[in-house]
C-alpha positions, 0 to 999 in steps of 0.5 A: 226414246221418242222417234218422229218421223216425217217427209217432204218433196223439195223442188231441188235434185238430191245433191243440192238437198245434200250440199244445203244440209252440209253447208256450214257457211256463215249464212247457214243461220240465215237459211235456217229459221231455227238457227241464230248467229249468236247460236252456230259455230263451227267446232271442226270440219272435214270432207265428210263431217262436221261437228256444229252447234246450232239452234237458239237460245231456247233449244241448242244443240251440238252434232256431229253430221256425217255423210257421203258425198254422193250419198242420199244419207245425212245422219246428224248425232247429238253430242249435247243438248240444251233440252235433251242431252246427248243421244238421238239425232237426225237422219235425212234420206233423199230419194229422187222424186219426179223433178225435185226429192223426196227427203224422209226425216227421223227425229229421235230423242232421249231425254233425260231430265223431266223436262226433256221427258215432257217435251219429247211426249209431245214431239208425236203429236207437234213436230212433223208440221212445224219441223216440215214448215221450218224445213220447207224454205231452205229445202225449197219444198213444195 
């Protein structure tokens, strides 16, 4: 199992991070630059979850989010995955911090193909910055 994890400070509140990540709209793939239009749908939806799948054509993935509503958690579980397969996620917790938050990501992966072992071993070492980068536009991080 591989765990990456990293922060940002987004110029918003913690309930505007939260409604970003939980909004599920159809310009959800044009906020997000790891997310195609030809790759998002969603699959069901209620007050405090969704189950999505999301990505591109090169690296997808179906989740399950889940979250309070006035919460400072959003935990993502994979359900399948084009490069890993089911297991792992994403967990996102928003703290307050001066005008903006601070939003702490972990990234776990378990792989389970030898390709998905390769790139997970290389997921330390390349993924905070481009993960932060490809965050930083929709969590209008500084």
């Amino acid at each position: 199992m591989t765990v990456v994890r990293f922060h940002l400070v987004s110029r918003l509140d913690p309930k505007e991070v939260l409604g970003i990540l939980t909004d599920f709209g159809p310009s959800r793939a044009q906020a997000w630059p790891t997310i195609d239009a030809d790759h998002f749908q969603v699959h069901e939806r209620g007050d405090t979850w969704a189950e999505v799948t999301e990505g591109t054509a090169a690296a997808w993935e179906r989740a399950r989010y889940e979250w309070a509503p006035a919460g400072d958690t959003v935990t993502i579980t994979t359900l399948d995955s084009k490069l890993f397969g089911a297991g792992g996620g994403w967990v996102f917790t928003m703290t307050p911090e001066g005008d903006g938050t601070r939003v702490d990501v972990e990234l776990t992966r378990q792989p389970s193909t030898l390709k998905g072992k390769m790139l997970a071993s290389l997921l330390p070492l390349a993924a905070p910055g481009s993960l932060r980068k490809s965050f930083a536009v929709p969590l209008q991080a500084k």
